[in-house]
C-alpha positions in Angstrom: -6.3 5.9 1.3 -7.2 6.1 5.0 -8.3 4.0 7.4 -12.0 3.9 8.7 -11.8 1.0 11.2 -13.6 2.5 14.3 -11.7 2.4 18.0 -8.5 1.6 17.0 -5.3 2.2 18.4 -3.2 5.1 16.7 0.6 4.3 15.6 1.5 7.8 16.6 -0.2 7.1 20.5 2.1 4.0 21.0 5.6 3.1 21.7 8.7 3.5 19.3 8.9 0.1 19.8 5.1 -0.8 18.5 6.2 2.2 15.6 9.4 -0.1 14.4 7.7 -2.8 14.3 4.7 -1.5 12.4 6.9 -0.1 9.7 9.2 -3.1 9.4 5.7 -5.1 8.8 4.8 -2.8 6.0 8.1 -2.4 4.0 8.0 -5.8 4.5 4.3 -6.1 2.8 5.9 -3.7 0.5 9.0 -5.7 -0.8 6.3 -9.2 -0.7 4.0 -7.0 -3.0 7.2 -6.4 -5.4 7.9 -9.8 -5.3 4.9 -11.2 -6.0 5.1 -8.3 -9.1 7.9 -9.6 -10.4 6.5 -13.4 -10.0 3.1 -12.4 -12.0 5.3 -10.4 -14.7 7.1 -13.2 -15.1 4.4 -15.9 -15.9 2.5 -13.4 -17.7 5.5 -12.5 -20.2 6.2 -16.3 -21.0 2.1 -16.4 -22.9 2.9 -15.1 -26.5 -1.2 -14.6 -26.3 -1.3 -12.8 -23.4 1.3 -10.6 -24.6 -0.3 -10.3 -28.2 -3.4 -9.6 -26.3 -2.6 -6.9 -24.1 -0.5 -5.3 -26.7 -3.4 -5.2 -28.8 -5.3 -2.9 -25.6 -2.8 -0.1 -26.1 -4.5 0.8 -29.2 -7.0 3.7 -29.7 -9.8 3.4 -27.3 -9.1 -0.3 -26.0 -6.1 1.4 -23.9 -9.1 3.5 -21.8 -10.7 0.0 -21.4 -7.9 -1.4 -19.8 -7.5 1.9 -17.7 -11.2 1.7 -16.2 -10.3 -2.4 -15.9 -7.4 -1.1 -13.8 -8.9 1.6 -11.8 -12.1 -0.7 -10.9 -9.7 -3.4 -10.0 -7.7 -0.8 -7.5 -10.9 0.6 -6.1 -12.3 -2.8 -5.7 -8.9 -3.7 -3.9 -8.8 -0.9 -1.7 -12.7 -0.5 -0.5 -12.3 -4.4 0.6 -8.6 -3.7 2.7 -10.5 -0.8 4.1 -14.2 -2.1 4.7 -12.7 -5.5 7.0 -10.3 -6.6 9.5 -10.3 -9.9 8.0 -6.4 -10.2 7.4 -7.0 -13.3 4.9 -9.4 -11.2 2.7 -7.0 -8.3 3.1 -4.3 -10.5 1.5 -6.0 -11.9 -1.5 -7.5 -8.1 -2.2 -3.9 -7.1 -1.7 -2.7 -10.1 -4.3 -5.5 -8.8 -6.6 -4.3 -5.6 -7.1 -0.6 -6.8 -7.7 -2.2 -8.8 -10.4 -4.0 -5.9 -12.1 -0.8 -3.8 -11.6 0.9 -7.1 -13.4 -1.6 -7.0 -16.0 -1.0 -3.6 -16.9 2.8 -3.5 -16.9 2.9 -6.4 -19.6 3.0 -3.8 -22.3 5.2 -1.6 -20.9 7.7 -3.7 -20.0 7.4 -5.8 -23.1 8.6 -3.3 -25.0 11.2 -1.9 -22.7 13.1 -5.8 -22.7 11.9 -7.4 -26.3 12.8 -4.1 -28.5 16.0 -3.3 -26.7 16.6 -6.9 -26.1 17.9 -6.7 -23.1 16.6 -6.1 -19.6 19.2 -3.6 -18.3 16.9 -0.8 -18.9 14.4 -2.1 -16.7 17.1 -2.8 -13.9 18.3 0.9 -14.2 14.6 2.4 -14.3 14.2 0.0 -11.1 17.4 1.0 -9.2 16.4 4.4 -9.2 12.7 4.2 -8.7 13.7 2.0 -5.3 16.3 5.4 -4.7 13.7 8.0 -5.1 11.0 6.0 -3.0 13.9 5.8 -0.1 14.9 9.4 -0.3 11.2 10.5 -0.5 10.1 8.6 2.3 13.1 9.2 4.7 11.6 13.3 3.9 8.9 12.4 6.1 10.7 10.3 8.8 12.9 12.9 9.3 10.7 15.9 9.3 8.0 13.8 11.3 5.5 16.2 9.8 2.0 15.5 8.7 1.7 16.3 4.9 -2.2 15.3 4.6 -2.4 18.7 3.9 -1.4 17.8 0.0 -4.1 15.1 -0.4 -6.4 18.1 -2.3 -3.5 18.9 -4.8 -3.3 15.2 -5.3 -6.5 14.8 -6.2 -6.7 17.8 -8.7 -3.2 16.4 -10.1 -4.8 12.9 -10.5 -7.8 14.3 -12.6 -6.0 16.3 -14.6 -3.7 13.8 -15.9 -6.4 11.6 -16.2 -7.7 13.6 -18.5 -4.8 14.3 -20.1 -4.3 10.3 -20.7 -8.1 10.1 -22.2 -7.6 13.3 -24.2 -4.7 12.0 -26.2 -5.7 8.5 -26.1 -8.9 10.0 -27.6 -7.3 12.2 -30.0 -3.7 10.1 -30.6 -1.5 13.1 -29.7 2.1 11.9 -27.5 1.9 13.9 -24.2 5.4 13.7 -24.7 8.8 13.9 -22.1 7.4 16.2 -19.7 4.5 14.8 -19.1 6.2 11.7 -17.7 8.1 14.1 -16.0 5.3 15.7 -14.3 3.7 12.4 -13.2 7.4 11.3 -11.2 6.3 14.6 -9.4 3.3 12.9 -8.8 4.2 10.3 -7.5 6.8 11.6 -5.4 3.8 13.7 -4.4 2.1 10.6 -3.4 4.6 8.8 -2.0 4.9 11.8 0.6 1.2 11.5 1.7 1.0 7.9 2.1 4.3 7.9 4.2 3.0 10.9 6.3 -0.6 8.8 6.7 2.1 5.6 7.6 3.5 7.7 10.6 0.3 9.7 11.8 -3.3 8.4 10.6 -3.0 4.7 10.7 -3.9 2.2 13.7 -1.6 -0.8 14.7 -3.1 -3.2 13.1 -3.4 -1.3 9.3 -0.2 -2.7 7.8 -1.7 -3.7 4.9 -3.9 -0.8 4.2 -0.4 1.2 4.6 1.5 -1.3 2.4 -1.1 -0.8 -0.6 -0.6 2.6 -0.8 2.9 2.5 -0.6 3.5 -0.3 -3.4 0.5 1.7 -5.7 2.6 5.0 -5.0 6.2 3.0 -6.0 4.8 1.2 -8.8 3.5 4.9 -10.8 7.1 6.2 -10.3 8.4 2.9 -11.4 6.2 3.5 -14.5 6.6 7.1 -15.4 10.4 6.4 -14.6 10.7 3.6 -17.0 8.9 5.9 -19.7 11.4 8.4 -18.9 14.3 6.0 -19.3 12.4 4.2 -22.9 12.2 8.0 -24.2 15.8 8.1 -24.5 16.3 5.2 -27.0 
């Protein structure tokens, strides 16, 4: 996701002390969105029908509804962040796609606490979710380097997997360990980019562009890791 808000000012042409404070806005946009997660997860799991219900969408082709639900949900989100300047619309599109990222954790996360009847397993899938985001993030703090260069392998991975999901949605085959696996990679790969974008493509005022893109990136390695962590049980 990139900015195209004409004449603005560049993070990377300002001061370290303009820089600190734009990240420190952002993480702090960041830890709000996962907040505001948890909050919406919360109220969500209490409704026995909204439960039922979106249990009921894993199944067969009503899971690829709830997919293109999701994904016109995060396109909507995103085209609206980028396409004003207007910080109070940029919030409530912001809240909006917490909510669909809510919505489509309910199964998910039903399972993981209901079935094993506890929630420990989602504490330990989100302790190291919050490790890997930090360790993959300091990569490109440290290096300083600009890792746009990976948005085209992104993309193809993106596609693929997409495909992938359809396919055995479609077709009712498990894609199994390793594709979990593979999509952590993907994330991390993600992660990576929208970090690099944070310290090189983004104006001053595009802390909430940047924080979108961070919390979508950490919330598909918080997914794929919990899957990981369910597969073991």
């Amino acid at each position: 996701m990139e900015n195209t808000f004409e004449n603005k000012t560049l993070l990377i042409d300002t001061t370290n002390e303009v820089r600190v404070a734009f990240y420190k806005k952002t993480y702090a946009h960041v830890a709000g969105g996962v907040l505001l997660f948890v909050l919406f997860e919360y109220l969500l799991l209490q409704s026995d029908a909204i439960v039922n219900f979106l249990l009921s969408m894993t199944e067969g082709w009503r899971w690829l509804v709830m997919l293109g639900g999701f994904m016109l949900a995060t396109n909507y989100a995103e085209s609206t962040i980028m396409k004003t300047a207007d910080k109070n619309i940029q919030y409530m599109a912001f809240a909006l796609y917490v909510f669909a990222q809510a919505i489509i954790f309910v199964p998910l996360l039903y399972i993981a606490i209901y079935y094993t009847e506890s929630i420990d397993l989602v504490q330990q899938a989100a302790v190291v979710t919050l490790a890997l985001f930090i360790g993959i993030s300091a990569i490109v703090f440290i290096t300083k380097k600009d890792f746009s260069f990976i948005k085209a392998g992104l993309t193809i991975g993106f596609f693929i997997a997409m495909g992938l999901i359809i396919a055995g949605t479609l077709f009712g085959f498990n894609l199994g360990l390793w594709f979990s696996v593979a999509m952590c990679l993907l994330a991390g790969g993600s992660i990576i980019y929208q970090t690099s974008n944070l310290v090189n493509k983004y104006g001053t005022e595009d802390y909430i562009p940047a924080s979108l893109g961070l919390f979508a990136s950490l919330m598909l390695l918080f997914w794929y890791v919990l899957t990981i962590f369910m597969s073991r049980d």
